[in-house]
Steps between C-alpha positions, in 0.01 A plus 500: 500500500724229434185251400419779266776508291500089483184566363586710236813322400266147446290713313739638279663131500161422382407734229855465367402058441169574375625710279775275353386313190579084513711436135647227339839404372403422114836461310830513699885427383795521675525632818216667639457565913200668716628661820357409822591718756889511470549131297416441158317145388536399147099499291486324231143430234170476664653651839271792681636796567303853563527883418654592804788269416859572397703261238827508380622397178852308406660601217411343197173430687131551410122452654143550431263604756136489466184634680241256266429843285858700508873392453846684607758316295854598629833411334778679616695457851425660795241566779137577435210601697196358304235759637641778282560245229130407505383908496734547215350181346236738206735730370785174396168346372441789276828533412552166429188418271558800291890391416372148493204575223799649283738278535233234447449579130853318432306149642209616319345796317201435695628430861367731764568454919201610568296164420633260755209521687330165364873368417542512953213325538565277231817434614444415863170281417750240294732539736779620245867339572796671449713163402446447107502124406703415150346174397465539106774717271368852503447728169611803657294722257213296601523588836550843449228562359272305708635709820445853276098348424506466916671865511177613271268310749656666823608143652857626560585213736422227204677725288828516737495111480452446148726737408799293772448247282597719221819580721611184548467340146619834299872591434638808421345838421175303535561360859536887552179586378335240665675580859379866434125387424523331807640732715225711402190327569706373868461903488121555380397186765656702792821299569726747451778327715513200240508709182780722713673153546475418099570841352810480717601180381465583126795450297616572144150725432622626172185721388339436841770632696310875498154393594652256781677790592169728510287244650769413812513844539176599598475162726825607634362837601127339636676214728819746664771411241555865415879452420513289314206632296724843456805280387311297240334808363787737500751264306240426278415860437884593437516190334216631235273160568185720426368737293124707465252387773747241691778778508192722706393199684864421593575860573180532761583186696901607536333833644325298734763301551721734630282741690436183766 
């Protein structure tokens, strides 16, 4: 009897490793831990972790975590169990490219999320860097429009890094602009926990301050961030930030928001 139920317990120990999925830690920042048994080890980029595992986020902390074909992007603190992330994983997608292919037409009338098919695979062939090297004085209008002719192509991650250079040479309401662009296509190219990071970071928006607003929102609500999501869209709401099909767009994601 007893070699029975040994049996069953391995096999059930069995089914439940076979049936975890191996991931890896794309984007992390801050502090970000992955429990083993009743310790938690800091992971870090490139580190594997698997379905079955739990993490827990730091405050002010965010991380990326990728199966080669879907992401979970958190950004809030607490603990997570990245099985149920993962089965959630199609309905934030959906979410996510619809508010993105809206919010999009302020980079460019003719951006769309939906194209970054050939702009992945682009992306990883070249091998795309996140660090942005200033050599030459930039013409910031340049550069913004080369990253919106890479928005129109569906190369998002090309498009994050030429508009960065935009960020860094621009001043003012224009620095804005170009830190929204950016924060967008970070967005459209799946690294949600980098445009989080940026959109977070934005200062003195002027005219930008409502569709930063919008777009943190809805990455707020995909990656666990659901307070502060409510807060930012509630004070801009009172505030009267938006009006016609923002005002709806706002209203909907305070809804969802605050039935979490």
């Amino acid at each position: 009897m007893k070699k029975a139920f040994l049996a069953v317990v391995a096999s059930l120990a069995l089914a439940a490793s076979l049936a975890a999925v191996p991931l890896r830690v794309a984007w992390a920042d801050g502090k970000v831990e992955r429990q083993k048994g009743s310790a938690w080890t800091t992971v870090g980029i490139g580190d594997q972790v698997d379905s079955s595992d739990t993490l827990r986020l730091a405050a002010g902390a965010s991380v990326e975590i990728t199966d080669g074909k879907r992401k979970v992007a958190l950004t809030a603190a607490g603990v997570y169990k990245l099985d149920g992330l993962l089965k959630q994983g199609s309905e934030m997608a959906r979410k996510k490219v619809g508010a993105l292919d809206k919010l999009g037409k302020l980079v460019d009338p003719k951006a769309s999320a939906a194209s970054s098919t050939v702009a992945a695979v682009r992306g990883a062939a070249q091998g795309a860097d996140s660090v942005t090297w200033m050599v030459d004085e930039v013409d910031v209008a340049a550069a913004m429009d080369e990253g919106r002719a890479l928005v129109r192509e569906g190369d998002f991650s090309a498009a994050a890094a030429k508009f960065d250079e935009a960020v860094l040479a621009a001043v003012g309401i224009q620095k804005a602009e170009a830190a929204y662009a950016e924060a967008w296509a970070l967005a459209a190219d799946d690294r949600t926990g980098q445009a989080v990071k940026l959109l977070r970071g934005m200062t003195s928006a002027g005219k930008w301050e409502g569709p930063r607003i919008l777009l943190l929102s809805r990455l707020d609500l995909d990656t666990g961030s659901t307070q502060e999501a409510a807060s930012l869209l509630k004070t801009a709401i009172d505030g009267k930030v938006f009006s016609g099909e923002d005002l709806e767009l706002a209203k909907s994601m305070l809804t969802e928001a605050t039935a979490k």
